[in-house]
C-alpha positions in Angstrom: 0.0 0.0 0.0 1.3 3.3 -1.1 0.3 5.2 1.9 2.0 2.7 4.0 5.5 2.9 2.4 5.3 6.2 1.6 3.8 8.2 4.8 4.2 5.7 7.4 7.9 6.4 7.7 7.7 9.9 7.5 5.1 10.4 10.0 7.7 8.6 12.4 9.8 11.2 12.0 6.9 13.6 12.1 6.0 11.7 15.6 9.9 12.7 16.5 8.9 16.5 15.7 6.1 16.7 17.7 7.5 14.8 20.9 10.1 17.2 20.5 8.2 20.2 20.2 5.5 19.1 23.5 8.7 18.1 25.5 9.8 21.1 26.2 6.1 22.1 27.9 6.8 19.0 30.5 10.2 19.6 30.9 10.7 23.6 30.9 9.9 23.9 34.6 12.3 21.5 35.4 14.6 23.0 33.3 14.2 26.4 34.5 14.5 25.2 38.4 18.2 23.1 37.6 19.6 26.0 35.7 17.6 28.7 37.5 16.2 30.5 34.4 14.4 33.7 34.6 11.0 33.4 31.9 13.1 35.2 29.2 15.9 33.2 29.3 13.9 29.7 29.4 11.8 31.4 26.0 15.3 32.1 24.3 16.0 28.4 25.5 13.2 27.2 23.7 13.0 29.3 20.9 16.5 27.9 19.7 14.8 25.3 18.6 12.4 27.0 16.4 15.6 29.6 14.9 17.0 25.8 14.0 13.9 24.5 12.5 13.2 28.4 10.8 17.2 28.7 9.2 16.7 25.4 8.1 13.7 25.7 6.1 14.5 27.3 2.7 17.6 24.6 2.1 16.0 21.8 3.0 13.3 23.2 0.8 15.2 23.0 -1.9 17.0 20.1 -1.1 13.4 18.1 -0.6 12.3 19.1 -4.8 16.4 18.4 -6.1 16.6 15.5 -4.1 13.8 13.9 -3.2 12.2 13.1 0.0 14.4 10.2 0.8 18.0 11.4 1.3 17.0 14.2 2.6 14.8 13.0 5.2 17.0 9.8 6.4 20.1 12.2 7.0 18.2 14.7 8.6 17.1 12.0 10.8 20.7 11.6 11.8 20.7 15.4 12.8 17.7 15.4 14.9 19.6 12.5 16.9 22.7 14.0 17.3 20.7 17.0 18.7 19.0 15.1 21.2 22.0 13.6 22.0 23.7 17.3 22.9 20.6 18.1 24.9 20.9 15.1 27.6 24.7 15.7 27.8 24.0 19.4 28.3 26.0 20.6 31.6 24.7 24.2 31.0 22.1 26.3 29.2 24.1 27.1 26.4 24.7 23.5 25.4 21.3 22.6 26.1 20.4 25.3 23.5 22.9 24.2 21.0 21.8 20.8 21.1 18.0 22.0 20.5 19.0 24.2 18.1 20.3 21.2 16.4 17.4 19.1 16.9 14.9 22.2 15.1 17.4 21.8 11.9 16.9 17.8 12.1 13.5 18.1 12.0 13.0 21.0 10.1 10.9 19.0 7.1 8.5 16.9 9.0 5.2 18.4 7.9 6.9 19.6 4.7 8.3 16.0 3.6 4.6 14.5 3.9 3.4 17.4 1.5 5.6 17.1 -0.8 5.5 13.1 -1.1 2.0 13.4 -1.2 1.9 16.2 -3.8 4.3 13.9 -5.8 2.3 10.4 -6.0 -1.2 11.1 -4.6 -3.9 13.3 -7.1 -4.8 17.0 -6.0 -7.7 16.2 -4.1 -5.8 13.7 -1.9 -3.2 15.6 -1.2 -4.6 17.7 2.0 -6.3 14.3 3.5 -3.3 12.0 3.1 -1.1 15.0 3.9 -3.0 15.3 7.5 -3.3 11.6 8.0 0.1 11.7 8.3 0.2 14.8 10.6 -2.6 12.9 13.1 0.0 9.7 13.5 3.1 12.0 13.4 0.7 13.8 16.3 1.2 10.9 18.8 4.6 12.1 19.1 2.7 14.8 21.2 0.9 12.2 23.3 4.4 10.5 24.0 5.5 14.0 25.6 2.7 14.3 28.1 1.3 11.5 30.3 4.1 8.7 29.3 7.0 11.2 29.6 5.6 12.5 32.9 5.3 8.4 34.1 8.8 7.5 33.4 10.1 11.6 34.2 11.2 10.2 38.1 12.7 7.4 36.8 14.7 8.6 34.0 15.3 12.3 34.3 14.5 15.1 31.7 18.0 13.7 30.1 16.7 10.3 29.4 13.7 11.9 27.8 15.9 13.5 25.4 17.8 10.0 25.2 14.7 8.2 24.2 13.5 10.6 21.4 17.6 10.0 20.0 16.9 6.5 19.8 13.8 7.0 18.1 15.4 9.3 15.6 17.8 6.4 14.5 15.1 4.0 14.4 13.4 6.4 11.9 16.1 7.4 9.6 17.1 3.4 8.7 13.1 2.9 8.1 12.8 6.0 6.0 16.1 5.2 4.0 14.9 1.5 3.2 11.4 2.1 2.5 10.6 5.0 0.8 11.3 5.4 -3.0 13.3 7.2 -4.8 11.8 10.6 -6.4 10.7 10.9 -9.4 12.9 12.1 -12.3 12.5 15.9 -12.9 14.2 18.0 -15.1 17.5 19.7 -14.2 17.6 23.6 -13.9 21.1 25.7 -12.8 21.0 26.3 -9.2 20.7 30.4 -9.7 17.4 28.8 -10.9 16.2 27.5 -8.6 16.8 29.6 -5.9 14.9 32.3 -7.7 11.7 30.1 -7.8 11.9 31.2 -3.8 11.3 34.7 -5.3 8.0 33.4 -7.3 7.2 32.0 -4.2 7.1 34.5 -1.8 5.4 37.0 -4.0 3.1 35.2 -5.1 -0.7 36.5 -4.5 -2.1 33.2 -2.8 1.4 33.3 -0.6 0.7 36.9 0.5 -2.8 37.0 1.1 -3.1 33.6 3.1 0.7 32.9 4.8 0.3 35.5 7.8 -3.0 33.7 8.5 -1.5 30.1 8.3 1.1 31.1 10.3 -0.8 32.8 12.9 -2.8 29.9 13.4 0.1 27.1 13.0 2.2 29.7 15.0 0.1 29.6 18.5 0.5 26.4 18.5 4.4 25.9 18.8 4.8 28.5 20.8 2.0 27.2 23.4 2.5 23.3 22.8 6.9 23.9 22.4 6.9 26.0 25.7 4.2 28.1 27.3 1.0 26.1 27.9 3.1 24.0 30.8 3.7 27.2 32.5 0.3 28.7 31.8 -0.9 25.1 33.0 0.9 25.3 36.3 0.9 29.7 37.3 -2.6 30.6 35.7 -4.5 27.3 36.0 -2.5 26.8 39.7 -2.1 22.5 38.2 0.3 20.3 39.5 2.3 17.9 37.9 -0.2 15.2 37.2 -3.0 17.0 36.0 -0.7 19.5 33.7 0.4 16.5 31.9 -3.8 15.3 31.7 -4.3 18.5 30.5 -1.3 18.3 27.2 -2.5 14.9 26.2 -5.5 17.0 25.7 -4.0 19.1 23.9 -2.4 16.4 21.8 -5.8 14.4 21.2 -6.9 17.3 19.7 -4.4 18.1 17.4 -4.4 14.6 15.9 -8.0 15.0 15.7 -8.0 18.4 13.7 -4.9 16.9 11.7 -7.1 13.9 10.9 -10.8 15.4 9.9 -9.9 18.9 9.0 -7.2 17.6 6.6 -10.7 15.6 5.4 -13.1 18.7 5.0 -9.9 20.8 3.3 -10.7 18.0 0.5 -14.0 17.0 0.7 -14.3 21.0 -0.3 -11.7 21.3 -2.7 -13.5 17.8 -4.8 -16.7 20.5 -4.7 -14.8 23.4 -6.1 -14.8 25.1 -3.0 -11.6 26.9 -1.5 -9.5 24.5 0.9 -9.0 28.3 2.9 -12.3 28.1 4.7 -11.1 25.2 7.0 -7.9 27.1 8.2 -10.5 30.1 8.8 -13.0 28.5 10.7 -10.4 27.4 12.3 -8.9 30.1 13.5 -12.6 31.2 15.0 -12.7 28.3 17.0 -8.7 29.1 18.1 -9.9 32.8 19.4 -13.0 31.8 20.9 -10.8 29.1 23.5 -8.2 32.0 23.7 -11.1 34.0 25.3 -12.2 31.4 27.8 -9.2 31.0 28.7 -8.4 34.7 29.2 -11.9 35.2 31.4 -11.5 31.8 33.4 -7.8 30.5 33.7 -9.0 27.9 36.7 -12.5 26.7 35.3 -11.8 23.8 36.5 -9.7 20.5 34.8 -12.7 19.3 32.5 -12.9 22.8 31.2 -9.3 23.5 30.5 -9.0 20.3 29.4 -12.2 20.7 26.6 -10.8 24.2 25.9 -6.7 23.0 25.2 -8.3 19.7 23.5 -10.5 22.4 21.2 -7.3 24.4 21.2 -5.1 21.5 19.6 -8.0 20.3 16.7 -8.1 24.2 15.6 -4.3 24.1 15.3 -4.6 20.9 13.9 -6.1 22.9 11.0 -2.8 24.6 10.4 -1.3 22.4 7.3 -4.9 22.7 5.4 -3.4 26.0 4.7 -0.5 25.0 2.9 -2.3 22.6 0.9 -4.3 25.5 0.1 -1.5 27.9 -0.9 0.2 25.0 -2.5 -2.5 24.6 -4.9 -1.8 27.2 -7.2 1.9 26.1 -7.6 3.5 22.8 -10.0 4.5 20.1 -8.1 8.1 20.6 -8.5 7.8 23.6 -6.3 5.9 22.1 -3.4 8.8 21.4 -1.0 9.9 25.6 -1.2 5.9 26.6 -1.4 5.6 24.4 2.0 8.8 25.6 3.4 8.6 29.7 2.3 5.4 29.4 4.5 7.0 27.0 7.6 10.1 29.7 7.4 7.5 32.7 8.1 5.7 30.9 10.4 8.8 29.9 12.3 9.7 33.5 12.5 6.8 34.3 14.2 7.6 31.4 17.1 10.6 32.5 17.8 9.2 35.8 18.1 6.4 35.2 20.3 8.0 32.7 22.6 11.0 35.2 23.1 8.1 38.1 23.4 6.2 36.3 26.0 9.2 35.6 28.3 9.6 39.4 28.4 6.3 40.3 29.2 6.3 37.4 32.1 9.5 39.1 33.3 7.5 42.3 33.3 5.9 41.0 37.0 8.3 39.6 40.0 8.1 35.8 40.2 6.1 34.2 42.3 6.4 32.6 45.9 6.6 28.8 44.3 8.7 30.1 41.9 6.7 30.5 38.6 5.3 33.6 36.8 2.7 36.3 37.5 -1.0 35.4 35.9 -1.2 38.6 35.2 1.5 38.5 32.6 -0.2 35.0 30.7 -3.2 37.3 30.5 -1.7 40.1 28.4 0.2 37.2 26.5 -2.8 35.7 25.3 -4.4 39.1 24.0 -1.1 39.5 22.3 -2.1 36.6 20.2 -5.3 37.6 19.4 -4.3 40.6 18.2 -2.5 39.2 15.7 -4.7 36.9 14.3 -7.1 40.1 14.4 -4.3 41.9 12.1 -3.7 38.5 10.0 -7.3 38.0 9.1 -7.7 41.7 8.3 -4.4 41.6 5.9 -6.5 38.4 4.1 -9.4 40.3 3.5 -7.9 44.0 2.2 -5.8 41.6 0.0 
């Protein structure tokens, strides 16, 4: 089965992604207690990753449509490991940042891999479906980084976390390098070539008008899921250990849920002749409605929160509809730089956000137990509606 050679492995290394994103929501408070970390210094901590994963995105963009999905994919494999491997010998903060700076390079083409191997041997209308199949298995990467992680955390340490996920990453990299095919023949351009097919991309209408959105969207969720919604978890909601960890498998359930049927609907409307966009959109409605709630009551209790971050997760889960959207109105052969052009903006934006909301924390003295002001989660979150107020306006002046 085609799916099953061909996604199967690259969801693993999608599942690698993901753990590594949601780890860092378990593990920052630990983090920030061995090191002592102020909130802007664990954000810079985590945002490394994402300035990995966001430098890496035009290359391996390019490298994904010259060389296919294969080599590119079972090397950076080998990255991703070698980064995980820097981050559980880490003695200090500046190693542990190096070796998750690392890590964001070696899984820099996990959603992009999938689109473009889908775009490449699946028709148009499959492509968002298949595309966020793979995204929903990938997604139990996330439930590996909440409940499990926090099982075996006493046993193991937040190094052997970071151990495990470099085993995994090995794992992935033999699987993907014996079972995938090799890409398709395509013909040969000079490089000066296609390096300006990045220009095409980015100014492009269809890139303009719907990438700030998509990234919005995408964009709350690695900062949240890669760093803050622990935090928020333990200062604004006041949950321990146990029920924080309840409340990100929540959060992961509904990511792999949105990934699943939204990457459905984005089809089913596509096959109709409607535009894949109003998925991403709707959304994004449902994303600032659970911002709200969560703004007006932080500590509605654990089957709230855990509705609202579950809702939270299948609106973000909505996120790679977009680029199947955008992606439309470019030729195959420019898929894996139309994916990445649009992962590289929306990285930007993490790294921005989980940088600006350790400065706004630090705004407010810390805490008696050691944590962060609500207060300063409250403004953070009406910093993200505000810009998805200012992306969806951009969408419709354009």
């Amino acid at each position: 089965m085609l799916f099953a050679r061909l996604i199967l492995p690259l969801a693993a290394l999608n599942f690698t992604n993901q753990a590594a994103r949601a780890a860092m929501g378990l593990l920052a408070p630990l983090i920030a207690l061995e090191f002592g970390l102020t909130a802007s210094e664990l954000g810079l901590l985590a945002a490394t990753f994402f300035a990995g994963y966001a430098l890496a995105q035009l290359p391996v963009g390019l490298a994904l449509d010259l060389f296919g999905v294969r080599r590119v994919q079972a090397t950076l494999a080998l990255v991703a490991a070698a980064g995980f491997a820097l981050a559980a010998l880490a003695t200090d903060p500046v190693l542990l940042a190096l070796g998750r700076g690392v890590t964001g390079i070696g899984v820099a083409a996990g959603l992009i891999a999938m689109i473009k191997a889908a775009s490449q041997w699946f028709p148009p209308g499959r492509i968002a479906a298949v595309s966020g199949a793979g995204v929903f298995l990938g997604a139990f990467g996330g439930l590996f980084a909440t409940v499990p992680a926090q099982a075996v955390l006493p046993l193991i340490g937040w190094r052997g976390v970071f151990w495990v996920l470099c085993g995994i990453a090995l794992a992935v990299s033999a699987w993907i390098a014996l079972a995938i095919p090799p890409a398709p023949a395509r013909r040969k351009r000079a490089l000066a070539q296609e390096l300006s097919a990045f220009a095409r991309v980015f100014a492009h209408p269809a890139f303009l008008r719907y990438a700030p959105a998509i990234s919005v969207l995408s964009g709350f969720g690695f900062t949240y899921q890669g760093l803050w919604a622990g935090p928020w978890l333990r200062d604004a909601a006041g949950l321990e250990d146990e029920p924080r960890a309840l409340i990100l498998l929540c959060y992961a359930l509904g990511l792999m849920a949105g990934s699943l049927l939204l990457g459905q609907a984005a089809s089913g409307l596509t096959q109709r002749g409607r535009h894949p966009m109003l998925v991403p959109l709707a959304a994004m409605a449902l994303l600032a409605a659970m911002q709200v709630l969560l703004l007006l009551a932080p500590r509605a209790g654990l089957a709230v929160l855990g509705a609202a971050w579950a809702a939270i997760g299948f609106a973000v889960g909505g996120g790679p509809t977009g680029y199947a959207a955008i992606g439309r109105d470019f030729p195959p052969d420019l898929q894996g730089r139309v994916a990445t052009a649009i992962n590289f903006s929306m990285l930007v934006l993490v790294f921005a956000l989980q940088n600006a909301i350790g400065w706004i924390l630090d705004l407010w003295p810390r805490t008696a137990a050691g944590g962060w002001d609500p207060a300063g989660y409250g403004w953070a979150l009406g910093l993200t509606l505000l810009l998805q107020a200012g992306a969806l306006l951009w969408m419709w002046r354009r």
